[in-house]
Legacy VTK file of the C-alpha trace (Angstrom):
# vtk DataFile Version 3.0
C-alpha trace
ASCII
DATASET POLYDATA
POINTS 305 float
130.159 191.558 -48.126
130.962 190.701 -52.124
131.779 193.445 -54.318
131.875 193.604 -58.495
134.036 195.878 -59.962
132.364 195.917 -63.223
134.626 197.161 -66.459
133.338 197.194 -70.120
136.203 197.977 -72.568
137.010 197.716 -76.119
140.480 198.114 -78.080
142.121 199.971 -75.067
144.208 197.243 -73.592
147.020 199.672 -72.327
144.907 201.599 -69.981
142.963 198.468 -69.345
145.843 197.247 -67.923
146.706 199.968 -66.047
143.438 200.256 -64.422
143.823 196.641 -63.042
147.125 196.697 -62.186
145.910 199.989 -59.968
142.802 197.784 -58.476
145.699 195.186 -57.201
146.241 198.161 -54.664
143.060 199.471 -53.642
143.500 199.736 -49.408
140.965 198.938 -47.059
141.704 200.567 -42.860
138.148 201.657 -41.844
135.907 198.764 -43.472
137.533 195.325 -43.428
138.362 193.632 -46.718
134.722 192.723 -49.101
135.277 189.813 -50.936
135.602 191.358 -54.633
135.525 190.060 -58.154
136.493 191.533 -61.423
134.037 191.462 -64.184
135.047 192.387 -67.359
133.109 192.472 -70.925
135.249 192.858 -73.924
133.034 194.621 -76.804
136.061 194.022 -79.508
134.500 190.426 -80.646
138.201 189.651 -81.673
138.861 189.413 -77.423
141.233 192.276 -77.816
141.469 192.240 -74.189
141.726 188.154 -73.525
145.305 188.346 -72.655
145.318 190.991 -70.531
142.315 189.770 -68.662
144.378 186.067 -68.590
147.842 187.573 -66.941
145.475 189.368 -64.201
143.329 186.449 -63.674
145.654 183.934 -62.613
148.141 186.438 -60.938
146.292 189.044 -59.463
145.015 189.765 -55.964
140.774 189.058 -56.982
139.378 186.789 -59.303
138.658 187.875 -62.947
135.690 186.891 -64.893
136.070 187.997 -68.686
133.597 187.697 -71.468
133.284 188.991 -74.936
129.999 191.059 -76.036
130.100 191.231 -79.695
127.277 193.464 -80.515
128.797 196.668 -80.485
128.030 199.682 -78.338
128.388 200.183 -74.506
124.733 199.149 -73.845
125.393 195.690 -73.964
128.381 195.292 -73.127
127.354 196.831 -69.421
124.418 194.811 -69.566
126.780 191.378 -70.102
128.784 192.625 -67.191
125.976 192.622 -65.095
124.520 189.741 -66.226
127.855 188.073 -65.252
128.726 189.553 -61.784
128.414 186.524 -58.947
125.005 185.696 -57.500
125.971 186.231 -54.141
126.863 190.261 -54.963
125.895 192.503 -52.661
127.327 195.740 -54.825
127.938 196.428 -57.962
130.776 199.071 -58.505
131.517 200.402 -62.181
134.712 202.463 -63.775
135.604 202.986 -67.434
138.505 201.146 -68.602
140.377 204.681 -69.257
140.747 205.906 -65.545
142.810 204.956 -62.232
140.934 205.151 -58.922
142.849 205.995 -55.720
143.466 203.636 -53.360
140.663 204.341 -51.295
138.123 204.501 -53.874
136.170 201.142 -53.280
136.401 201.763 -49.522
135.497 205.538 -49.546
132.027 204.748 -51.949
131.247 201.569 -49.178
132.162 204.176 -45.969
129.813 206.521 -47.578
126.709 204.195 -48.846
126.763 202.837 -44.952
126.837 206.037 -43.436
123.550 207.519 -45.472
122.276 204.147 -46.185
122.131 204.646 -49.995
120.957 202.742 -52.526
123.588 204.584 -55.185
126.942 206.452 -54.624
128.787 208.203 -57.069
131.958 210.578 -57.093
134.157 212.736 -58.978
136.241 211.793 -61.767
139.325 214.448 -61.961
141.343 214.603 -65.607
144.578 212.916 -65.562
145.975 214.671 -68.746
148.520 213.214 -70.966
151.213 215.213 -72.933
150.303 219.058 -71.164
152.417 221.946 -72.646
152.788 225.766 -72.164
150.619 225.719 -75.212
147.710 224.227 -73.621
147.494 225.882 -70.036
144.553 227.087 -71.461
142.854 223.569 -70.969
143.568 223.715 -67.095
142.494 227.448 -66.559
139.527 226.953 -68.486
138.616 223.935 -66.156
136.900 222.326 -69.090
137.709 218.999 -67.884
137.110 219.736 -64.193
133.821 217.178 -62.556
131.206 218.187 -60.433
131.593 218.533 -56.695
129.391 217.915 -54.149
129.421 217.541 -50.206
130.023 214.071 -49.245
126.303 212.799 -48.293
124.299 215.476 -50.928
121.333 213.371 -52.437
121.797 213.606 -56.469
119.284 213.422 -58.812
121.407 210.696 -61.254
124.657 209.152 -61.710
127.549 208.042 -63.654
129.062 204.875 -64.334
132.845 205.948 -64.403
132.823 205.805 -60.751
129.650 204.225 -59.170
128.720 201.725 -56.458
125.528 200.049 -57.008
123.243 197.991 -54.606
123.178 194.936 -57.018
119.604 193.896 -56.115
118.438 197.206 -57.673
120.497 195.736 -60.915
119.098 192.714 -60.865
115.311 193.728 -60.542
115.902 195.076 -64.247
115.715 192.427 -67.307
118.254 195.223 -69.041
119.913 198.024 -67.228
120.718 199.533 -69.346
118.495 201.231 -72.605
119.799 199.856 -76.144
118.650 202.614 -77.961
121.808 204.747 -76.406
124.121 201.824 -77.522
125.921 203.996 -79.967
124.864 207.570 -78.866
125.556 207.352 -74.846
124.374 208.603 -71.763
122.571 205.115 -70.819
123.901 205.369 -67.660
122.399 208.916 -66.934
119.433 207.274 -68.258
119.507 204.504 -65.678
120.310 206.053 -63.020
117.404 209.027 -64.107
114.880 206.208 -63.972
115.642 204.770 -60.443
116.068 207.783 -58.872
112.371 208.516 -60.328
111.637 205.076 -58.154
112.790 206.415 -55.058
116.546 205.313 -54.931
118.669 206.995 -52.841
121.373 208.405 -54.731
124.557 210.309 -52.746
127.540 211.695 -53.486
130.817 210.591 -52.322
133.533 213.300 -52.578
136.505 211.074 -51.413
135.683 208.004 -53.976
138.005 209.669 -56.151
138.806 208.581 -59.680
141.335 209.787 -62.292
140.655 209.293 -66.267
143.263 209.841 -68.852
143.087 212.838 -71.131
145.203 211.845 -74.430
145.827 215.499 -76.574
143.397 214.589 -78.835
141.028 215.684 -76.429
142.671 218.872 -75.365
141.288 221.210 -78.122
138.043 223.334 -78.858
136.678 221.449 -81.235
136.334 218.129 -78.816
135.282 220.167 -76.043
132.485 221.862 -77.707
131.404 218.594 -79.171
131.493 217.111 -75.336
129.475 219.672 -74.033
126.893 219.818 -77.014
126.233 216.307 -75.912
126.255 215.855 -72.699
123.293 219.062 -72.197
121.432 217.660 -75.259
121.632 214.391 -73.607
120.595 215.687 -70.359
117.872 217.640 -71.796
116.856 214.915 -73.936
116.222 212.584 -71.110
114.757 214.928 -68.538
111.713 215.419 -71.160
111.433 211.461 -71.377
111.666 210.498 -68.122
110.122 213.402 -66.156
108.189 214.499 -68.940
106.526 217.293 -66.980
105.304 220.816 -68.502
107.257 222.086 -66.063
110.338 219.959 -66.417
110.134 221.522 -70.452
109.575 225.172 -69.279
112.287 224.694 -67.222
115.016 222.550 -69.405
114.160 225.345 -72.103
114.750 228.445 -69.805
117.914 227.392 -68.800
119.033 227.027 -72.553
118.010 230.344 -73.322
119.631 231.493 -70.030
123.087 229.642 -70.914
123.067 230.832 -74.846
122.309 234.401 -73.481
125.562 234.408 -70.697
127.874 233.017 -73.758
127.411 235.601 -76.375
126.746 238.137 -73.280
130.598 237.258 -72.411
132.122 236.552 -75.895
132.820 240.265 -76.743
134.887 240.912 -73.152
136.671 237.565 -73.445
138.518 238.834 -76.712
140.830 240.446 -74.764
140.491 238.373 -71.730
142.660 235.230 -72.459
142.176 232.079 -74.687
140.277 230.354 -71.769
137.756 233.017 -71.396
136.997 233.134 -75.241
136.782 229.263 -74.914
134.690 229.237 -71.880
131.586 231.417 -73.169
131.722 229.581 -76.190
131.056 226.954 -73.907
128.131 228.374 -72.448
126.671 229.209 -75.982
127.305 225.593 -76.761
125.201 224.249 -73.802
122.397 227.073 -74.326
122.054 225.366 -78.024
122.703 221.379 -76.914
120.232 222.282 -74.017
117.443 223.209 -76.547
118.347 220.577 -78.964
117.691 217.773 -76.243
114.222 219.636 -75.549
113.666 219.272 -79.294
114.463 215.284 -78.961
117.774 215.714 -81.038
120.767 214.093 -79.158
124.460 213.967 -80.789
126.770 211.204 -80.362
129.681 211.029 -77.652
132.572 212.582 -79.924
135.676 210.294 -81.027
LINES 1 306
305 0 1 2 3 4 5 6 7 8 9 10 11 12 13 14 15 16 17 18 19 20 21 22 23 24 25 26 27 28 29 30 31 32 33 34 35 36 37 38 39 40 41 42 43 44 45 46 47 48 49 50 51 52 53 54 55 56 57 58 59 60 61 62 63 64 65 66 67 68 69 70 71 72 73 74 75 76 77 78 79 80 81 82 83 84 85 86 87 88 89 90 91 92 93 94 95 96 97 98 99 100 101 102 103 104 105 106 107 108 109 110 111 112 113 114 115 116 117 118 119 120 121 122 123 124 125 126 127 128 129 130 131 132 133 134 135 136 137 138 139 140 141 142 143 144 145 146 147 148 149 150 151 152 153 154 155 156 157 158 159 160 161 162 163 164 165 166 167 168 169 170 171 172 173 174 175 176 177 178 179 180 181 182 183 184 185 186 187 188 189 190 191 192 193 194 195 196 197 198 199 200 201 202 203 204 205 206 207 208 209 210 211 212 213 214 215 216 217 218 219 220 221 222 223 224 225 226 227 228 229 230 231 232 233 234 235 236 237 238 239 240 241 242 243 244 245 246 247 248 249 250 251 252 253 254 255 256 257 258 259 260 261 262 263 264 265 266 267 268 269 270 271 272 273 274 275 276 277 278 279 280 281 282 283 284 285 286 287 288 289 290 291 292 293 294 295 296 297 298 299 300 301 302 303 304
């Protein structure tokens, strides 16, 4: 069995190379070892990340494939990396150049596509956050950061390419993964993965394929969150309409933005007195009530810097 590890980054070549440094590691007791490959596509077209990619290529434990994509945007750039990944691949696994998977991440998402014969498998990303304080316990009680979970095996309706195991065939069938009109914007992987699952692919969750991504302060304030949240349900919203484009899919995309607007300014007045978190968290709700009916409207922000 062959297995890409595909990685687009750009400018980030200190997590970059923490994130291969931590796939030297990755363990293997219940499966034996895949034959893997790193693939990744550099969207800085000044090869910000040549040298890092050089040092792991000729010194690390798997081969390294690097390539520069100089149109910018993370469209193509995970469209290169696919294009690039060995013929012989029988999965293609993805993680942004930001996070650190455990040691049994690759392992866990091949235990778990064998056991429920799935075509996709997917699993949580926790926060790894950088530079915590007293001041901003509110971040952790809030859970703002905190992913989905799901039992190991549940069938999902889409996916996420910060931790995702592919079969590549279903890749390859497609001239271009991934949609260039969310280049800039986002959420082409929700997108993609929307569109197959529409096709019949088997998509399951994984709930030991863990992955951590790094949380630098700038992130840790209302403001980014509320941003984050406005686009991710305007997103979702947005792309439920196009590619399930039901009446009923609209009736029910725009009743659950009414119902999440409602429960925010329903709990604003109590969470005045109930703790930062609380006041944070219905504004929250509000947020994704408004983003929800946005993306219903066709209007989808951009991921926030």
């Amino acid at each position: 069995m062959k297995v890409s590890i595909c990685i687009p980054t750009r400018d980030r070549e200190d997590p970059l190379e923490r994130l291969l440094r931590s796939l030297q590691e990755l363990e293997f007791g219940e499966l034996p070892e895949p034959s893997v490959e790193l693939v990744v596509v550099d969207n800085s077209p000044s090869g910000s990340a040549r040298g890092v990619c050089e040092r792991w290529g000729a010194g690390g434990r798997w081969p390294l494939r690097y390539d520069i994509e100089p149109v910018p945007g993370v469209t193509p750039a995970r469209n290169r990396a696919v294009r690039n990944v060995a013929p012989d691949t029988d999965f293609i696994a993805m993680i942004d150049d930001d996070e650190i998977p455990e040691r049994g991440w690759l392992e866990n998402l091949l235990l778990t596509q064998q056991e429920f014969a799935a075509d996709v498998v997917t699993g949580p990303v926790f926060p790894a956050f950088e530079e915590m304080d007293a001041s901003l316990r509110w971040v952790e009680k809030g859970r703002f950061f905190a992913p989905p979970r799901h039992p190991t095996g549940a069938v999902l309706e889409k996916g996420f390419t910060g931790n995702i195991l592919v079969r590549a065939s279903l890749l390859r069938s497609l001239p271009a993964p991934f949609d260039d009109r969310f280049a800039l914007k986002g959420a082409e992987d929700t997108h993609l993965f929307m569109r197959l699952r529409q096709l019949g692919t088997r998509i399951v969750w994984s709930d030991e394929a863990i992955a951590r991504e790094s949380v630098p302060r700038s992130r840790m304030n209302l403001k980014w969150i509320l941003a984050r949240n406005f686009w991710g349900w305007s997103s979702q919203a947005l792309l439920e309409r196009e590619v399930r484009g039901s009446p009923t899919v609209v009736v029910a995309r725009v009743s659950k933005g009414l119902a999440l607007a409602a429960l925010g300014l329903v709990q604003l007045p109590p969470s005045l007195v109930l703790g930062r978190h609380r006041l944070y968290r219905a504004l929250v709700h509000l947020t994704r009530g408004v983003g929800t009916l946005s993306g219903v409207l066709g209007f989808q922000s951009h991921w926030p810097r």
